[in-house]
C-alpha positions as CSV (number, residue, x, y, z in Angstrom):
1,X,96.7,93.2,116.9
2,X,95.8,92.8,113.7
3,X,96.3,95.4,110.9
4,X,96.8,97.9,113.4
5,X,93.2,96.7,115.5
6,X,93.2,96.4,118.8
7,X,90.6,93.2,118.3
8,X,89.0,91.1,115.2
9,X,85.6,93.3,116.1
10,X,87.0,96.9,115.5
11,X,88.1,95.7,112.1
12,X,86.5,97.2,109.0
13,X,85.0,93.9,107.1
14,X,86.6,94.9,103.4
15,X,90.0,95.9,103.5
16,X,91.8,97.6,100.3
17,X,93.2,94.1,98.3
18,X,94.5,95.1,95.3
19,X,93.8,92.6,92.4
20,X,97.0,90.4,92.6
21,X,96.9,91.0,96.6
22,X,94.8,88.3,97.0
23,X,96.9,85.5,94.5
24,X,100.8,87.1,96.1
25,X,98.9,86.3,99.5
26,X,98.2,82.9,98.7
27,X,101.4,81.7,97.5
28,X,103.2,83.5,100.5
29,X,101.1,81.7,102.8
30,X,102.0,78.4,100.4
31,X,105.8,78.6,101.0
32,X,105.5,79.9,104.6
33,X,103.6,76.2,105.1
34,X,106.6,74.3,103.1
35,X,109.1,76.2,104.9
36,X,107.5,75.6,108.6
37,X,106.0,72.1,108.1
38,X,109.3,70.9,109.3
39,X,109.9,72.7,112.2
40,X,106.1,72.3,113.2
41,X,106.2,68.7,112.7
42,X,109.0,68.4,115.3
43,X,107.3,71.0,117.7
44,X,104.6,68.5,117.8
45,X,106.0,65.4,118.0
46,X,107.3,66.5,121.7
47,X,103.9,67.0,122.5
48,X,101.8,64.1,121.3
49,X,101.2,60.4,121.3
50,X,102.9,59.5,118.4
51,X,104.1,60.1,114.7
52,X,100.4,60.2,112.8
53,X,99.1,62.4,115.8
54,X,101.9,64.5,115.1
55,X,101.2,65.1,111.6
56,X,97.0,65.3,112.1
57,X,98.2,67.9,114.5
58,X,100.4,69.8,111.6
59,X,97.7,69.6,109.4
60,X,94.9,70.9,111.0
61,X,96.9,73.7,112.7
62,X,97.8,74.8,109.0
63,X,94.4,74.4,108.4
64,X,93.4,76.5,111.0
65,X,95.6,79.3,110.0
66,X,94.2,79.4,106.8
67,X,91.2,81.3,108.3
68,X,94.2,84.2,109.5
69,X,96.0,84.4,106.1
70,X,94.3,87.1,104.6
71,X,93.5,89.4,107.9
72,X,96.9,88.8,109.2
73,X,100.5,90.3,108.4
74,X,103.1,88.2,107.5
75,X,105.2,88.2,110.2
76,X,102.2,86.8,113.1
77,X,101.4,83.8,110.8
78,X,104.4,81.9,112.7
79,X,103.9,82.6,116.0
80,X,100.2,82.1,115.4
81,X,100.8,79.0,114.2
82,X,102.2,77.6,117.1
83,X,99.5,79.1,119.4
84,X,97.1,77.1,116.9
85,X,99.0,73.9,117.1
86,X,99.6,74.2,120.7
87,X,95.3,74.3,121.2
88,X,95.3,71.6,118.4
89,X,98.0,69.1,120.7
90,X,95.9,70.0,123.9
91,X,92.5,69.2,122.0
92,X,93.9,65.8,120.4
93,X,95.2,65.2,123.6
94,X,91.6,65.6,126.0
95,X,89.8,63.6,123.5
96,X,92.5,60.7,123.8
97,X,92.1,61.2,127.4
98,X,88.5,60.9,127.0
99,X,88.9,57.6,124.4
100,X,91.1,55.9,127.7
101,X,88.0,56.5,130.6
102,X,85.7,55.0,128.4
103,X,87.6,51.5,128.2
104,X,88.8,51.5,131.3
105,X,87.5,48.5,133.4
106,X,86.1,48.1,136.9
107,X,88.5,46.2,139.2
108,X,86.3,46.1,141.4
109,X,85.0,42.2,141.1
110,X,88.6,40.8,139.6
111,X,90.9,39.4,142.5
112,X,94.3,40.2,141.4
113,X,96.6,38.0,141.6
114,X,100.1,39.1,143.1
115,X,103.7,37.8,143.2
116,X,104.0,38.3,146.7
117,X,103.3,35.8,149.1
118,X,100.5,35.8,151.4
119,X,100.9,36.5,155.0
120,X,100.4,32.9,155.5
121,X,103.0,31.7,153.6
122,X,105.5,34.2,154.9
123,X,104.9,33.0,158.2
124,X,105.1,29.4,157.5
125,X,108.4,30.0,155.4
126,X,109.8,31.6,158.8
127,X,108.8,28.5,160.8
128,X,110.4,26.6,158.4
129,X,113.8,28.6,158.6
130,X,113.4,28.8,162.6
131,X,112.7,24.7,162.9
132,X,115.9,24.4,160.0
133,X,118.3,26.9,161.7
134,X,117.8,24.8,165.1
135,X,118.8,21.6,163.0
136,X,121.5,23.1,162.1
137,X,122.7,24.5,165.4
138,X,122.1,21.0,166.8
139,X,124.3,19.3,164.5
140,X,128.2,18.3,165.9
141,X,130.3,21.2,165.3
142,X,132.3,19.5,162.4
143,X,129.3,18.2,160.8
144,X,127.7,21.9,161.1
145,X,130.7,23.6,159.6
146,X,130.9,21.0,156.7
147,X,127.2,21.8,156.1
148,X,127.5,25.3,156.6
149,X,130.4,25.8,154.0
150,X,128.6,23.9,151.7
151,X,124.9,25.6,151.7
152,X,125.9,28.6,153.2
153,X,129.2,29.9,150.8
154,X,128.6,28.0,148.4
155,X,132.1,25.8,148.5
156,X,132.7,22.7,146.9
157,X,133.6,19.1,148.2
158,X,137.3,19.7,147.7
159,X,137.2,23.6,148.9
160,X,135.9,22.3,152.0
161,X,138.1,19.5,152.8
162,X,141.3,21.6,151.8
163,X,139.8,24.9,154.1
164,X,139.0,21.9,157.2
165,X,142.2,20.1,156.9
166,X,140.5,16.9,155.9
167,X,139.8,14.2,152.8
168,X,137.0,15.1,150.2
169,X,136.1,11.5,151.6
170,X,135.0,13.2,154.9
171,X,133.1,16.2,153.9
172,X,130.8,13.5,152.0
173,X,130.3,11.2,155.2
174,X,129.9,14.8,157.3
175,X,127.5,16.0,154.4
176,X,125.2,12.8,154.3
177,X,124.9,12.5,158.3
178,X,123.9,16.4,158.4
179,X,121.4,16.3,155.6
180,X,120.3,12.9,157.3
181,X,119.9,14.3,160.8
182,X,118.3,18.0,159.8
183,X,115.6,15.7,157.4
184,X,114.6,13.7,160.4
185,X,114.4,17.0,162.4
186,X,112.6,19.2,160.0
187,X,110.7,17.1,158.1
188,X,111.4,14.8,154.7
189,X,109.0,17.1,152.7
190,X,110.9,20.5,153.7
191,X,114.5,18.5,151.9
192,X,114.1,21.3,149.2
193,X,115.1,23.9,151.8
194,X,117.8,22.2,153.0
């Protein structure tokens, strides 16, 4: 409501300024912009992109109240303010939205390329792991448990012979037949896996 108006139409065109109305108006309207930059900088920066957004933003909704500071009281200039910068963040945020569509790219022709692995190479990797878990299950027990301790937790030569009962000496022979014998089963070019 302005000056009493229900709307900006019912409003008489010249209202009663006195000669220093228009000067005391001005610089109230220049310290309520110093004291409110702050707070509407802040406001804004919540709502935008980044910093220099934010401040374009402050700007023009100062700007924009301008047009209010001599048909408006006071005490609406802030609350106006932030209905202005509000429309401003909204406006600066469609036409950033519109800036994106245009550079956006068809991906329609461009094979993308993906870390996972293809169907094909998940099911040779399970072949693999099938032909490499029978080698190991056809290994002698010892020679199996030797391997298994190794590859399997992770223990080293002497961690193995003291958990076995046996010489570091052994877990090498037991180590070089099982690699030997699951390399003939599986396949020299698979001794990666192994």
């Amino acid at each position: 409501m302005a000056h009493g108006f229900d709307s900006f139409l019912e409003m008489p065109r010249d209202l009663p300024v006195t000669e220093d109305e228009p000067h005391e108006r001005m610089r109230s309207f220049e310290v309520f912009s110093r004291e409110h930059y702050g707070g509407l900088l802040h406001f804004l920066r919540l709502r935008v992109a980044n910093e220099e957004d934010a401040k374009d933003a402050a700007q023009e909704s100062l700007m924009r109240l301008m047009r209010y500071r001599e048909t408006e009281p006071d005490a609406s200039w802030k609350p106006l303010l932030y209905r202005i910068a509000i429309n401003v963040a909204n406006e600066q945020f469609r036409r950033g939205s519109v800036r994106r569509v245009s550079r956006q790219v068809s991906l329609d022709d461009v094979e993308l390329a993906s870390a996972e692995p293809t169907q094909e190479e998940l099911i040779e990797r399970e072949q693999q792991q099938a032909w490499l878990r029978d080698a190991v299950m056809s290994l002698p027990i010892r020679c199996r448990q030797v391997y298994l301790l190794s590859r399997m937790q992770g223990m080293t030569y002497a961690q193995i012979a003291s958990h076995c009962d046996i010489s570091v000496k052994t877990v090498e022979k037991h180590m070089t037949k099982a690699l030997a014998a699951l390399c003939s089963k599986v396949g020299s070019g698979n001794a990666d896996a192994l």
